[in-house]
Structure formats: C-alpha cells, structure tokens
C-alpha positions in Angstrom: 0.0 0.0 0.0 3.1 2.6 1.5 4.4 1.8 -2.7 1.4 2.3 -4.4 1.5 5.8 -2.8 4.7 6.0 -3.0 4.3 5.9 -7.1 1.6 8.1 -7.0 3.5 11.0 -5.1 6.7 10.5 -7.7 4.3 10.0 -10.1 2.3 13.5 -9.8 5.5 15.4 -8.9 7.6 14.7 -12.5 4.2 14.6 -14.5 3.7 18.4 -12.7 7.6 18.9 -13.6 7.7 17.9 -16.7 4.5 19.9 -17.7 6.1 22.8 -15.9 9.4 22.7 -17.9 8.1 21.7 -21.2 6.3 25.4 -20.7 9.5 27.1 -19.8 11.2 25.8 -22.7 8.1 27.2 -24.9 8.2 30.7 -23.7 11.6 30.7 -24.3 12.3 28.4 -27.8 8.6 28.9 -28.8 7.1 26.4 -31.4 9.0 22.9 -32.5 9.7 23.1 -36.3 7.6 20.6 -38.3 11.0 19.5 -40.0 12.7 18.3 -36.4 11.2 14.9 -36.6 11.1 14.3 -40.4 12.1 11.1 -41.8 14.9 9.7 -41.0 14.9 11.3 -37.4 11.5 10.0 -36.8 13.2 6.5 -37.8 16.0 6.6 -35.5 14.1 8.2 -32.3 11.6 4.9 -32.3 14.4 2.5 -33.2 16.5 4.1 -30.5 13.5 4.8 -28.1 12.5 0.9 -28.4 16.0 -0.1 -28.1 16.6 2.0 -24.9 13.2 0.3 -22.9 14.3 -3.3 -24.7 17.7 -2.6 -22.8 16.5 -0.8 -19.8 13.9 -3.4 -19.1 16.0 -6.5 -18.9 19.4 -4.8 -17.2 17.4 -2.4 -14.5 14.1 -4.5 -14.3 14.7 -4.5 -10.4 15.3 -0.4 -9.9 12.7 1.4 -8.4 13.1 4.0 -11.8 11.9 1.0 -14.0 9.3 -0.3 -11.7 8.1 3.4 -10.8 7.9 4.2 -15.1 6.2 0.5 -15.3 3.3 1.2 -12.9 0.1 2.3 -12.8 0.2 5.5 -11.3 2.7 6.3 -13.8 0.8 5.3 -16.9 -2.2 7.0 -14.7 0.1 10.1 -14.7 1.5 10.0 -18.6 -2.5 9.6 -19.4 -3.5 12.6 -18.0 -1.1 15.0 -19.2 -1.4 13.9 -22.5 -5.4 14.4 -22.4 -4.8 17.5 -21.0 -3.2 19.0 -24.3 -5.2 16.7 -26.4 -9.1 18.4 -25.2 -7.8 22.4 -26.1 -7.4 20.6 -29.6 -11.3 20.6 -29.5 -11.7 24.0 -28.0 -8.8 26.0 -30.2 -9.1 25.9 -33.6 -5.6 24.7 -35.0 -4.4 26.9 -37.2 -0.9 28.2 -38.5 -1.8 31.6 -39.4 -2.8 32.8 -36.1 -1.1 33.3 -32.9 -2.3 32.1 -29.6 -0.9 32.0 -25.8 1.7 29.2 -25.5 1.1 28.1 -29.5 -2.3 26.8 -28.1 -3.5 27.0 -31.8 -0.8 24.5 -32.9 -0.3 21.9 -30.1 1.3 19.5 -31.9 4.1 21.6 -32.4 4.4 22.6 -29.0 6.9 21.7 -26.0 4.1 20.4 -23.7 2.4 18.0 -26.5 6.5 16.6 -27.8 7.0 16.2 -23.7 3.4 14.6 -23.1 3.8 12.3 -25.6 7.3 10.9 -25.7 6.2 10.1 -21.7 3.0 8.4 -22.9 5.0 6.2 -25.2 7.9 5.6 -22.4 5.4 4.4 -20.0 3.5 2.7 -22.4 6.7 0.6 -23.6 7.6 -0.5 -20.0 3.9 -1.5 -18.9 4.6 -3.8 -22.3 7.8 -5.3 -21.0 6.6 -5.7 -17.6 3.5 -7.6 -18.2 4.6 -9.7 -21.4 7.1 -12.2 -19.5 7.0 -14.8 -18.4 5.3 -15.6 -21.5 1.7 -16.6 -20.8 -1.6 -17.0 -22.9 -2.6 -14.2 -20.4 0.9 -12.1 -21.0 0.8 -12.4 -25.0 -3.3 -10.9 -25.1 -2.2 -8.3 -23.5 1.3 -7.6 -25.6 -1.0 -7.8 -28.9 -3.5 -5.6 -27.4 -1.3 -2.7 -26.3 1.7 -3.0 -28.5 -1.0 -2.0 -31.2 -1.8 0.9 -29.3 2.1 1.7 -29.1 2.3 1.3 -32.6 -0.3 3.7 -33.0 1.0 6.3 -30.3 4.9 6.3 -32.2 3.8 6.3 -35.6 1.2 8.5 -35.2 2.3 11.5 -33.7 5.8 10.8 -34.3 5.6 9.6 -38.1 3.2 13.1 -38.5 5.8 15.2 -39.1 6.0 12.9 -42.9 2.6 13.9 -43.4 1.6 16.2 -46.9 -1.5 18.0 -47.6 -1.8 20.3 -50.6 -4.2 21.8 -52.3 -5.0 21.9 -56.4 -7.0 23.7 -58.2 -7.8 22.3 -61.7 -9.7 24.0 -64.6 -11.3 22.0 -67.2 -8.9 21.0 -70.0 -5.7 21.9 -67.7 -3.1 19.3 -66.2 -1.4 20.7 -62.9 1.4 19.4 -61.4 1.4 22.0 -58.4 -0.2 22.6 -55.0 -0.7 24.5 -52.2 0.2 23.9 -48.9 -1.5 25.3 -45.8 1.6 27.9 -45.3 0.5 29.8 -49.2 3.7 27.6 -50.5 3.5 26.8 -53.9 4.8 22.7 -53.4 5.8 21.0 -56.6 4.2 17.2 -56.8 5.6 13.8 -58.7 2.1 14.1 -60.0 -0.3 15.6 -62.2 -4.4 15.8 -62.9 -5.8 16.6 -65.5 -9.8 17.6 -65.3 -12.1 16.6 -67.9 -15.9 17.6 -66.6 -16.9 18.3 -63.1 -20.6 16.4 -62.6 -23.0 17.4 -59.2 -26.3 15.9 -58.6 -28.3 17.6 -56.1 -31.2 16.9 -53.4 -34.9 18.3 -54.4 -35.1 21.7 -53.1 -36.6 22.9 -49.8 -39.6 25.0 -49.4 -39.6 27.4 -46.4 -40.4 30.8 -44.4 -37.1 32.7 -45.1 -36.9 36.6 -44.2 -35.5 39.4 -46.6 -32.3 38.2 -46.8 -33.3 34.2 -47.7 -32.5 33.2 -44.8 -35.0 31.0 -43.2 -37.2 31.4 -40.2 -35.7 29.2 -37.1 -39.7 29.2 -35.9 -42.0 26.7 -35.2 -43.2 24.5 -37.2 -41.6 25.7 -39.9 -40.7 22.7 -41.5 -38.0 23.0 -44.5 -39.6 19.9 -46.5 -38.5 18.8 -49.7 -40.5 19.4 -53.1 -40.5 16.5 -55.5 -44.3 16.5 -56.8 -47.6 18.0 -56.6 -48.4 18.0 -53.2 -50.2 20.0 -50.2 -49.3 20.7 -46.4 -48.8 23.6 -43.7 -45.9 25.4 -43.0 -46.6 27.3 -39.8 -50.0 28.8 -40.0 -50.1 28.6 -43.8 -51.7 26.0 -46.3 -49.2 25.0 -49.1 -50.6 23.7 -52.4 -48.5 22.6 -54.6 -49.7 22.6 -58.1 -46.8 22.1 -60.6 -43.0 21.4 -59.9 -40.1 21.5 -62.1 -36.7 20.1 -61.1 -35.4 21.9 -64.3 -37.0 25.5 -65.2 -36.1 28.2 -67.9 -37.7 31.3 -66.8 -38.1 34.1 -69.7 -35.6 36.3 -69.1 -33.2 33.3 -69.5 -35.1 32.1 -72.4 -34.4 35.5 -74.2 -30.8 34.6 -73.1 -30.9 31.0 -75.3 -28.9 29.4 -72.2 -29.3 26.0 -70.7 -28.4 27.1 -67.4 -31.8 26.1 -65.5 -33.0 26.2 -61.8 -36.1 24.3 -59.5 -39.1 26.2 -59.6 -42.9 25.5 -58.2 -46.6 27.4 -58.7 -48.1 27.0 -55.6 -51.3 28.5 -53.9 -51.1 29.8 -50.0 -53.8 30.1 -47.5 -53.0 32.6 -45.3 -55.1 34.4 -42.2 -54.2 37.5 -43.2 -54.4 37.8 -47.5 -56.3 34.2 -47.4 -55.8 33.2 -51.2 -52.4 33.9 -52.6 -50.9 31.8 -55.8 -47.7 32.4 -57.9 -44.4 30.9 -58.8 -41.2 30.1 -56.7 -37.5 29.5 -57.5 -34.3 28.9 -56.6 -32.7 30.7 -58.9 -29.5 30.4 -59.9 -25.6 32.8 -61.0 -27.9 33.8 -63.8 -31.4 34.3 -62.1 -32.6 35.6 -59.1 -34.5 34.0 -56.9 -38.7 34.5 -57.1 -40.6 34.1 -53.8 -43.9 34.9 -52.9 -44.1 37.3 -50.2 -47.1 35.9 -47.4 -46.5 39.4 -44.7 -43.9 41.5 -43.2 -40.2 40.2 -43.4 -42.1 36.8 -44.5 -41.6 35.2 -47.9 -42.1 32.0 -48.8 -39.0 30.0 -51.1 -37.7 27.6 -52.8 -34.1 27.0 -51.0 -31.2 26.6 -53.1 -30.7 22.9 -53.7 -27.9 21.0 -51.2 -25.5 18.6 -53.2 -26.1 15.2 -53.3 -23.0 13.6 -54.9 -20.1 15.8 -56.8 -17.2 14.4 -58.5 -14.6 15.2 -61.1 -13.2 13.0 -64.7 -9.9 13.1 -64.5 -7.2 11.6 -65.8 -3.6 11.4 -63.4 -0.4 11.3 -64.8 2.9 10.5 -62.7 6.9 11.3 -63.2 8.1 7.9 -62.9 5.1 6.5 -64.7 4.4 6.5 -68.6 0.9 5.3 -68.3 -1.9 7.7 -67.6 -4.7 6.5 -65.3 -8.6 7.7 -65.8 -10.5 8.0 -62.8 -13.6 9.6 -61.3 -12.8 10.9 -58.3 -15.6 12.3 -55.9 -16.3 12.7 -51.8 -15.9 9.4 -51.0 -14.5 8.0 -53.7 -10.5 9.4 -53.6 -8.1 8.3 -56.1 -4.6 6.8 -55.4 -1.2 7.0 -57.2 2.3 7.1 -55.9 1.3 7.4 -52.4 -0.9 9.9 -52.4 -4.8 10.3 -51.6 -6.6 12.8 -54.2 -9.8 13.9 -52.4 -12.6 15.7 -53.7 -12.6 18.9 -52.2 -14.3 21.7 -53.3 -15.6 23.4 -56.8 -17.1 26.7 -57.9 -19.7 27.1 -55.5 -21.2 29.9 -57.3 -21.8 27.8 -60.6 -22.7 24.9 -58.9 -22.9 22.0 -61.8 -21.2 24.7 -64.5 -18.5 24.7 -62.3 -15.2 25.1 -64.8 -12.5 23.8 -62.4 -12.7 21.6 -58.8 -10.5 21.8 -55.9 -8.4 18.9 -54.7 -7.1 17.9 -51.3 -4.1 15.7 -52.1 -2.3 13.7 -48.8 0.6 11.8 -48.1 1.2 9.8 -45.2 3.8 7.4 -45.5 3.1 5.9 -41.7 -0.3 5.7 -42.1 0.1 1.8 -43.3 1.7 1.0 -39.5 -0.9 2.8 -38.0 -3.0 0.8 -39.6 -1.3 -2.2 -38.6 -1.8 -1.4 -35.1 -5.3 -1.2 -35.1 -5.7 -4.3 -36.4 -3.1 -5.7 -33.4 -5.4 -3.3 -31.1 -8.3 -4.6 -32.3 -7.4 -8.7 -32.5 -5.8 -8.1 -28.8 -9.3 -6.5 -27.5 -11.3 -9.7 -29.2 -9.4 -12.4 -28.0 -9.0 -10.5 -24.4 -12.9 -10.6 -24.4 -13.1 -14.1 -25.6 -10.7 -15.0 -22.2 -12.6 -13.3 -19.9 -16.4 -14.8 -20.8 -14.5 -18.2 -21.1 -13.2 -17.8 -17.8 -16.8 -16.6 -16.5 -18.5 -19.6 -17.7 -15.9 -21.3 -16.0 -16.7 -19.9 -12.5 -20.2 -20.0 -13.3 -19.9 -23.9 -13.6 -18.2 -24.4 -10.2 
C-alpha cells in the first residue's frame, strides 16, 4: 500500500515537472519546427527509443526507476497529461496563421504536447515489457492488445511530421502538377491531374419561411420539406398547395438569353389568415437568375431553398513522373483516387456555378506511416477480441463451479 502511494506521489510530482518545464522551454524556444522529426529522425528516435526500454527493461528490471515508469500510477500520470493537451485541440481551432498563448493554436508543435507524448510512449513501452514475460496465454493478449496501441501512439504522432497535404486547383482542360500547402507555399508534386468535366447531382429543393435576406425562419413549425411532386401541407400557420413542380425551369428572361443554365421552380397557392388566397411561382434561382418568392406578410416570404448537393465528383485523368501510363478516374467525396502514395480527395468546386463549375478543388495527402498505423489497429483490435473471448470463457468457467 506505503508503494502504491509511493508511485503516486513521484508520479504527480515529475508529470507536474515535466509539464512545468516543457512550458519554460516554450516561452523561451517557442514552437518545434515541423521539420525536427522528419524522416529519418523520426526513424532513428523509435528504433532508438525501443532499443533504450528493450535494454533498460531487462538490465534495471529490479530499480525502483523502471518499476516506478512500469506502474500504474505512472501510466495514470502520462494519461492525464497527454489528455490534457489533447481536449484544447477541441476548444482552439488549429491553425498556423494565427497566434495564440503558448502556441495553443498549434499543439502538436508545441513543448508540452513533444514532452506529453514521448512520456505516454515511455510508459507505455515499459507497462509492455513488464507484463509480457513470463510468456503466458494471459501475458501475450495483452502484448497484442497494447503493443498495437504503441504502434499507434509512435507512428502516429511521431511519423506526423512525414505527413503532406496540398491543395490543387484544376480547370477544365488543364493538367497541374502544383499545389498549395497550408503555409501559401507553392509545393511541386511527382504528380499531375488533368480535369475533364466536373458532374453534381443535387437533393430536391426545400420550401420554407425565409426573411429578406433568404435566410429562413428558425420558428415553429416551420418545416423545411423537400419538393418533389404536386403536393399539399402547412408550413406554420399557412396552407401549401403545390400545383406544378419542375426540377429543371427556364424562366423568360433566360429564355431570351438562349442558355441552358436552369434552376427548381414550383406554382403554388397559399392560404394565409391574413391575404387568405395567394398563388404564384417560386425559384431557386441560380448565378444567372434571381430567386422569385412569394411574399405571405412583413419580413415573411415564402422560397424555394437553393438545392444542397447530393454527390459531386470530377473525370480526370492522373499522370505520374516515374510513370508513362496515364490512369482515368472519377474521383468524388468518398470515392478518392490513389497513385504514388498519395490520396486525391474531392474537395471543393465553384460554389457559385454549382454544376457549370469550370474547375474543382483537390485535397491531395501523403502519409507514408499511415500503413503502421493501420497495422496497429488491427493488433489493437485482435488483442481486444481475444481478451474478451478469455474473460467470458473464464466466466462460464466460474459459473460452472
């Protein structure tokens, strides 16, 4: 019992100390470069870290250091101080551009967070060694279970520093071989897209009380239900009557234009208290129409919201440096292309145009650790099974006796 708190007093005093000089050191040195841990450093400090607890584990196994860093008030300890940076994460937006008290607005690339989670990984590689020998069907569940979460912890935050994210914006007809990152740098890539058409399907439009400024009334009962047919219902204290709906509508000042560009629109007849019988047409509109509503009182209109995408997607074909052969692919939201080790996301497109967009925005990522990180959830997650498995076994065990 006098050891237990014995670790928990040494335990709270270098977790405290080491919080307290991993601030120091950030007031004075201020943020960690990104390019501290790239690869091979990142390499070296796991093969050395690993190494060092190997080592450590087997020569000092009797110390009071290695059984302190191997117990639970230390893992406890390392726990804490690592959620403790991880929940501003939620709170502070992370961005580079800005600057906050103590970098607060890029954790990861602070003092606290390196300190926080090289002790999370120390404590985390002892526990390991500790409780792995002698080797037991008991001892090796648990090694598979949390030396997939130590794979995770390492690679992750230690393999992050490898990680690429650009952006690329493509126009129809154009092949691009550039990005940009999220510093404003123009990055040079080992590959290229080339955008053939950029296709958007979108959800029936929503009818709904919107004020001057189309924005829509957050009262109740107003209901912001989707028009697909003919159709009748209430919307707050007024009848709706749908009469005629047309996904695709050419109104005639766009006819005069001879244009294709079309938008939603709906003839409808209101019951209201105050006008009682009102009828007329409502739109959407679109970059080359405005919107028609039907006004029902004061600040109260009645719309037809803009539709909200349902799927969007670009044809394009990629072309890499060390590769002769160009690939054709569709790439859309959740459908993201591979080549050469990079993930090309769907990102964004000419939200004005909507489905006449002329160019699409890519988010292209590279995370060459990613694959280990995977790997250790899979070791996490076969650990957990087969740890559960053990324990009902045992139950129905004691439940036979």
């Amino acid at each position: 019992m006098a050891t237990k708190k014995t670790n928990l007093f040494i335990s709270s005093i270098i977790t405290l100390s080491l919080f307290f000089v991993s601030i120091i050191l950030q007031v004075l040195l201020g943020l960690i470069p990104v390019t501290t841990f790239l690869f091979p450093v990142n390499l070296n400090l796991i093969l050395e870290l690993t190494t060092l607890i190997i080592l450590f584990h087997f020569v000092f196994k009797k110390s009071k250091v290695i059984q302190w860093i191997s117990s639970p008030p230390a893992a406890l300890s390392s726990i804490l101080l690592f959620s403790l940076l991880i929940i501003p994460m939620a709170i502070i937006p992370q961005q580079s551009n800005m600057q906050t008290f103590l970098g607060l607005n890029q954790i990861t690339h602070t003092w606290m967070f390196t300190a926080s989670s090289l002790y999370l990984i120390t404590t985390l590689g002892f526990t390991i060694m500790r409780r792995s020998f002698p080797l037991r069907a008991h001892n090796i569940l648990f090694f598979i279970n949390h030396f997939g979460l130590w794979i995770i912890l390492t690679t992750g935050l230690l393999g992050a520093a490898d990680r690429q994210e650009v952006m690329m914006q493509v126009y129809e007809g154009q092949v691009v071989w550039y990005g940009e990152n999220e510093k404003g740098e123009i990055v040079e890539l080992p590959i290229a897209i080339k955008l053939h058409d950029f296709v958007m399907r979108s959800f029936p439009p929503k009818i709904a009380l919107v004020d001057p400024q189309g924005k829509p009334y957050t009262i109740k009962d107003n209901e912001c239900l989707e028009v697909t047919g003919t159709s009748t219902f209430n919307i707050a204290q007024y009848r709706i009557n749908i009469l005629q709906y047309y996904p695709e509508f050419l109104g005639d000042s766009i006819k005069q234009q001879e244009t294709s560009v079309v938008a939603p629109a709906a003839r409808v007849t209101i019951t209201t208290p105050q006008k009682g019988l009102i009828s007329g047409w409502i739109s959407s509109g679109n970059y080359m129409q405005r919107p028609t509503v039907i006004e029902l009182g004061k600040d109260t209109l009645l719309a037809l919201l803009t539709p909200e995408p349902e799927y969007f997607g670009s044809k394009v074909t990629l072309y890499s440096k060390s590769d002769n052969d160009a690939q054709k692919k569709i790439v859309s939201v959740n459908n993201p292309a591979h080549l050469e080790g990079w993930n090309i996301y769907q990102y964004s497109y000419d939200v004005k145009l909507g489905n006449d967009s002329k160019y699409s925005i890519f988010m292209l990522v590279k995370d060459p650790w990613l694959p280990l990180v995977y790997f250790g959830m899979i070791l996490l997650m076969i650990g957990s099974i087969l740890l559960l498995f053990t324990k009902m076994k045992i139950q129905r065990k004691e439940d036979t006796l």
